[in-house]
C-alpha atoms as a printed R data frame, in Angstrom:
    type eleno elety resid chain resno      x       y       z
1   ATOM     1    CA   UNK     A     1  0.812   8.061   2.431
2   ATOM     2    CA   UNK     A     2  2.524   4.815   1.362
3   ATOM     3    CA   UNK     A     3  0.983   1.629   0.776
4   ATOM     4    CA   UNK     A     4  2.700  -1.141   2.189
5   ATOM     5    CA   UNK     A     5  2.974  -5.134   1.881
6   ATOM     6    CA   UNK     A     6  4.143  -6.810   5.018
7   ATOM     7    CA   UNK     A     7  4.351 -10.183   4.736
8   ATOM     8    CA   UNK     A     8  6.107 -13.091   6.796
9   ATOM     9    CA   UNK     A     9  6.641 -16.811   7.197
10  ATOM    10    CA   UNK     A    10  6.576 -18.260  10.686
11  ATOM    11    CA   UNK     A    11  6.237 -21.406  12.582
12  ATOM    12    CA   UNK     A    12  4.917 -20.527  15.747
13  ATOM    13    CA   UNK     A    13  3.468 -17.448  15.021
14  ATOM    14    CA   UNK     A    14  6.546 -15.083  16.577
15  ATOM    15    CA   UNK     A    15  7.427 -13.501  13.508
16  ATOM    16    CA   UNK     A    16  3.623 -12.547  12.735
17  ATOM    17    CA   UNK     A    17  4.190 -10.389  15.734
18  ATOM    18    CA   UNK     A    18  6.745  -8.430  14.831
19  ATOM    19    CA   UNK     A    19  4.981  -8.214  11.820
20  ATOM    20    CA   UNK     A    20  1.603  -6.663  13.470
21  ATOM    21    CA   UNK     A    21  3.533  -4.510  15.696
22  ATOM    22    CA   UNK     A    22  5.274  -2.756  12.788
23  ATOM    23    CA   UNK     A    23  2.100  -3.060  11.299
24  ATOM    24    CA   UNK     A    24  0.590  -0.886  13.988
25  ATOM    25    CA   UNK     A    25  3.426   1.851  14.004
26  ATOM    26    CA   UNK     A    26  2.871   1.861  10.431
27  ATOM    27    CA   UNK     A    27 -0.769   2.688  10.621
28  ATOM    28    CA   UNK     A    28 -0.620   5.301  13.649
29  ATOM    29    CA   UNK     A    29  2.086   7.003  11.053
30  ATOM    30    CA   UNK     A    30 -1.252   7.144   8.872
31  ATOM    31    CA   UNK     A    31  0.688   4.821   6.258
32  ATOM    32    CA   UNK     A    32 -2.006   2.346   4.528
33  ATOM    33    CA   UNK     A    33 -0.717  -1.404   5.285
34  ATOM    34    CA   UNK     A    34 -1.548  -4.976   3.855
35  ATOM    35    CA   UNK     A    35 -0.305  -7.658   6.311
36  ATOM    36    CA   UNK     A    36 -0.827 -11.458   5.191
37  ATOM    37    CA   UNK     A    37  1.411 -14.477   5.452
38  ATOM    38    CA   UNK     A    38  3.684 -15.282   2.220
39  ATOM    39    CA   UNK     A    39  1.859 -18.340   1.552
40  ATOM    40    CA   UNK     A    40 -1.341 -16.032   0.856
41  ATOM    41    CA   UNK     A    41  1.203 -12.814  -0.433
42  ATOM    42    CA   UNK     A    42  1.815 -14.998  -3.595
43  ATOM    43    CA   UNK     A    43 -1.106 -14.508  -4.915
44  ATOM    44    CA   UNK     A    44 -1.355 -10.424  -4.596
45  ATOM    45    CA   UNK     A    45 -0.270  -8.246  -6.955
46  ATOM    46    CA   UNK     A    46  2.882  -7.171  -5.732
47  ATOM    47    CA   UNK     A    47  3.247  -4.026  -8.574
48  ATOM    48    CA   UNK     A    48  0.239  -1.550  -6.148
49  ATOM    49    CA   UNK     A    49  2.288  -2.033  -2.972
50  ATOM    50    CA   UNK     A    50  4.919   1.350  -2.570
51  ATOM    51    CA   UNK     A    51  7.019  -0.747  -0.153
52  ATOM    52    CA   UNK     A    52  7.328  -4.470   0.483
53  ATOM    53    CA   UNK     A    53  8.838  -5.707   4.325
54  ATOM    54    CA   UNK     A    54  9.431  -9.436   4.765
55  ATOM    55    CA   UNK     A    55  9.801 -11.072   7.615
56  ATOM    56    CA   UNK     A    56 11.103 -14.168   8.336
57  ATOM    57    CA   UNK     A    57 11.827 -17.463  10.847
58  ATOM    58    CA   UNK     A    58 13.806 -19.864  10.935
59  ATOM    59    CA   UNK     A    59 13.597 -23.391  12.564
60  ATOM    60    CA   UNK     A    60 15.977 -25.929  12.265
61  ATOM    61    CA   UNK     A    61 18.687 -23.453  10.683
62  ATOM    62    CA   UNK     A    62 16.279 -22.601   7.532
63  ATOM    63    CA   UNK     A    63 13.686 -20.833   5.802
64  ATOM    64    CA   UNK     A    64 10.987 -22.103   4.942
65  ATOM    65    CA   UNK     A    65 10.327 -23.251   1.050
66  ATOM    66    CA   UNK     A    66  7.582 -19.868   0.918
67  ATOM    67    CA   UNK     A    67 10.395 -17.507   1.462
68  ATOM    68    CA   UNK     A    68 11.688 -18.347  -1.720
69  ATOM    69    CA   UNK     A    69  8.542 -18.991  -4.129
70  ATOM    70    CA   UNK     A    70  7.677 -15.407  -3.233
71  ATOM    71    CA   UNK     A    71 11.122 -13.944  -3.842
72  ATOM    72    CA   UNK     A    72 11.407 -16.028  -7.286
73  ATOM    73    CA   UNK     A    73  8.191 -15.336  -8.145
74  ATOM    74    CA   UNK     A    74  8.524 -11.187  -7.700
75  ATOM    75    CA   UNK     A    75 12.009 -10.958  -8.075
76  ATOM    76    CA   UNK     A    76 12.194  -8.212 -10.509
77  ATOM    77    CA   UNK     A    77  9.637  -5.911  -8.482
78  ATOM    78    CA   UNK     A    78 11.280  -6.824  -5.219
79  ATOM    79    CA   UNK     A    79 14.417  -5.432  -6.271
80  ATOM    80    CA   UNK     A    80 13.269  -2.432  -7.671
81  ATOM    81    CA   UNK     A    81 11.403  -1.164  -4.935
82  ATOM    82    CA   UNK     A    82 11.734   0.162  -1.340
83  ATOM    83    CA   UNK     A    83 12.108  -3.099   0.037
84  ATOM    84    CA   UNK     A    84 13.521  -4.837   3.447
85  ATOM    85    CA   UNK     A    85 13.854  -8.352   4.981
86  ATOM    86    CA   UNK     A    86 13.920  -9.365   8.809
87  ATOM    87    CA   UNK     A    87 15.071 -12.810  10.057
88  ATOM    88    CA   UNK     A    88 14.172 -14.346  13.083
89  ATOM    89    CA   UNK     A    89 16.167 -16.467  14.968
90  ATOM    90    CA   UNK     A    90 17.650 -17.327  18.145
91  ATOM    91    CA   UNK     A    91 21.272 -16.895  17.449
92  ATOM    92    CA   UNK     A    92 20.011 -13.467  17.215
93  ATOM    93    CA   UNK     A    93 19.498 -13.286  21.391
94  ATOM    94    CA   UNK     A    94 23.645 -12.890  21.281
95  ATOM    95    CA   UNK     A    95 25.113  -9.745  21.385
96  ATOM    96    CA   UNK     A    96 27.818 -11.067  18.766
97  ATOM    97    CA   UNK     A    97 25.067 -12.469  16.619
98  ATOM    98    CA   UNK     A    98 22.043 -10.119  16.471
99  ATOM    99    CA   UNK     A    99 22.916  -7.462  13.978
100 ATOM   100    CA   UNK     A   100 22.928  -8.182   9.651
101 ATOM   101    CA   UNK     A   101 26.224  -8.271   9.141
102 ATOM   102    CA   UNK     A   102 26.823 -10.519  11.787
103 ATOM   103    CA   UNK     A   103 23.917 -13.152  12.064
104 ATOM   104    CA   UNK     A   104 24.955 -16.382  10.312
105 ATOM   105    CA   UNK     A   105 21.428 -17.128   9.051
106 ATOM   106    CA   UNK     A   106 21.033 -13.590   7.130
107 ATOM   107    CA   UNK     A   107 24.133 -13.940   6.293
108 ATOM   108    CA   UNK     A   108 23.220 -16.847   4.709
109 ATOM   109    CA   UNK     A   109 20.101 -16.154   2.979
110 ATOM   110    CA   UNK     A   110 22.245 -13.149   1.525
111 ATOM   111    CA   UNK     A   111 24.566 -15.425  -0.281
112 ATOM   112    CA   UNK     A   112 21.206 -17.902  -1.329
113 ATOM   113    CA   UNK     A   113 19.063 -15.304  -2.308
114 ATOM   114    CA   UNK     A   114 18.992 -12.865  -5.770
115 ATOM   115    CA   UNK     A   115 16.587 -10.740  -3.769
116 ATOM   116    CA   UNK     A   116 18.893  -7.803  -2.428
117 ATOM   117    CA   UNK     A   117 17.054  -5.739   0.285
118 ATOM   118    CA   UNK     A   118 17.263  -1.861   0.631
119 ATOM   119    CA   UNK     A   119 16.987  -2.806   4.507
120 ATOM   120    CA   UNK     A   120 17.894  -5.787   6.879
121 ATOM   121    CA   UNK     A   121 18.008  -6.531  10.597
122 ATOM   122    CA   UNK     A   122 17.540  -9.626  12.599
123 ATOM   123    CA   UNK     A   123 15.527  -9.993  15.805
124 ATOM   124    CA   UNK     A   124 15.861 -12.988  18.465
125 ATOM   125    CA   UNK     A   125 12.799 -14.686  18.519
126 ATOM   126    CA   UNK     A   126 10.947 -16.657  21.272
127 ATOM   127    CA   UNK     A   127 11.096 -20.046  22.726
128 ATOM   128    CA   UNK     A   128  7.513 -21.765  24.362
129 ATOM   129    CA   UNK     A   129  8.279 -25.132  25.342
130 ATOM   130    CA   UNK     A   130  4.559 -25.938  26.083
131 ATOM   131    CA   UNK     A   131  3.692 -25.020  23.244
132 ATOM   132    CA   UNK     A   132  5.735 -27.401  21.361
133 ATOM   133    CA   UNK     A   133  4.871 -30.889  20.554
134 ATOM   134    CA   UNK     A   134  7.400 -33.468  22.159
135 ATOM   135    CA   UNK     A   135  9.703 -33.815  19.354
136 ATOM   136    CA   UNK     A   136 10.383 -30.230  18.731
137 ATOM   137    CA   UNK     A   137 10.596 -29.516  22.387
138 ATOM   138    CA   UNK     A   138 13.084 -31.805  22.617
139 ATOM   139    CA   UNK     A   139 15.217 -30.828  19.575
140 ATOM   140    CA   UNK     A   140 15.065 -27.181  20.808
141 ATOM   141    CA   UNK     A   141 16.164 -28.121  24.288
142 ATOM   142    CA   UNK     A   142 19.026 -30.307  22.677
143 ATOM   143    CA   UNK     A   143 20.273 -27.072  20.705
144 ATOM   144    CA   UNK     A   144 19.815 -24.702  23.300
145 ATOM   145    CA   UNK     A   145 21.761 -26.924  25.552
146 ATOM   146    CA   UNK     A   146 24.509 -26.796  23.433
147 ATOM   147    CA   UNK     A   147 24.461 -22.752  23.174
148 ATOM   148    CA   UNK     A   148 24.052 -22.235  26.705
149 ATOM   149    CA   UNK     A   149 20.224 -21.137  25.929
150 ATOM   150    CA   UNK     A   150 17.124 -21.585  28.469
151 ATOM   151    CA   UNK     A   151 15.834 -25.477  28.753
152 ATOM   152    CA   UNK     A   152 13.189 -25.233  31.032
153 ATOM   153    CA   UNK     A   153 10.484 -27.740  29.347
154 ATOM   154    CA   UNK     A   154  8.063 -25.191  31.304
155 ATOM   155    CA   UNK     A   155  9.105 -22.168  30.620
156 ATOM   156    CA   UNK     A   156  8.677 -19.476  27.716
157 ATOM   157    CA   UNK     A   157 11.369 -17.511  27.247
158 ATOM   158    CA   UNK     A   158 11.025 -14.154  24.673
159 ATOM   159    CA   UNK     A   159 14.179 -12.636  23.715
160 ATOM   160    CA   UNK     A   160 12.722 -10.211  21.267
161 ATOM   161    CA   UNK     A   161 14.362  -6.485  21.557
162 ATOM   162    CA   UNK     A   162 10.902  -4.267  21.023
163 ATOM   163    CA   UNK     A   163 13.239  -0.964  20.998
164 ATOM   164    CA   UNK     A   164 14.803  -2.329  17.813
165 ATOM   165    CA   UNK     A   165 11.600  -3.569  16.337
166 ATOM   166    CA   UNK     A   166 10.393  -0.123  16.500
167 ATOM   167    CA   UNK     A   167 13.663   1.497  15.144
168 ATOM   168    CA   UNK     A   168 13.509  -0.910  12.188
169 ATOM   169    CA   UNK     A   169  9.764   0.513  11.688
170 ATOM   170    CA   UNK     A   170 11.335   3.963  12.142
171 ATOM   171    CA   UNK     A   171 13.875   2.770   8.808
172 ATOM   172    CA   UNK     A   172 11.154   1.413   6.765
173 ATOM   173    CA   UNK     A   173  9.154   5.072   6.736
174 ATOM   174    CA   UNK     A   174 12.333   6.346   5.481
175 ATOM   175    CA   UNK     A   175 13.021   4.327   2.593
């Protein structure tokens, strides 16, 4: 039975469920897991945990600052065991931009971070325009105007593929 760390950073709370959904796979696979947020994972000691997933958002084409104090701060142990990373984005709802090798923003991180993950994929993430306050509802409707994405100020619009969140679960039991 492993013992694993899953950890994210997210805005809107998206990426946290991913992160409870592979959490749950996890579990019924009798593996033991830890899920917290990064901001709390810095504090844990990294070293017990057999496998480490992070997961990721990104809002206004970055990480957030977290991301990074975790991965400086556990670099070493990061890299030396079973590890993977997930972004979320919503580039990622393209068919020419939702895989690794493909989405600019993992991409990305790739070239910023020392961090190298045994495992990466990408999911699309969700928009909720009443959720938003009226300066991020705007700015998302002003970007996904420009890439042909949804704009209905009333709408929420999930482009999350579940299949390939559970496949990705299916690749962190094998690592």
């Amino acid at each position: 039975m492993a013992n694993i760390l899953i950890t994210y950073s997210t805005v809107d709370g998206h990426t946290q469920k991913i992160c409870e959904r592979l959490q749950e796979i996890a579990e019924g696979e009798k593996q033991q897991v830890t899920l917290v947020p990064l901001a709390d994972a810095i504090n844990l000691d990294v070293a017990s945990f057999d496998k480490i997933v992070i997961g990721s958002s990104i809002r206004y084409g970055n990480y957030r600052p977290e991301l990074f104090a975790f991965i400086s701060k556990n670099l070493d142990l990061l890299n030396s065991k079973p590890s993977a990373f997930f972004s979320v984005n919503m580039v990622a709802r393209k068919p020419q931009k939702n895989r690794p090798e493909t989405n600019p923003y993992l991409q990305k991180f790739l070239r910023k971070s020392p961090w190298k993950p045994k495992v990466l994929e990408v999911f699309a993430g969700q928009i909720d325009y009443p959720r938003y306050g009226f300066f991020d509802r705007v700015m998302i409707q002003f970007i996904m105007k420009i890439t042909n994405g949804p704009t209905d100020r009333y709408g929420s619009f999930e482009f999350t593929d579940w299949d390939r969140v559970e496949a990705f679960s299916a690749t962190i039991s094998r690592m």
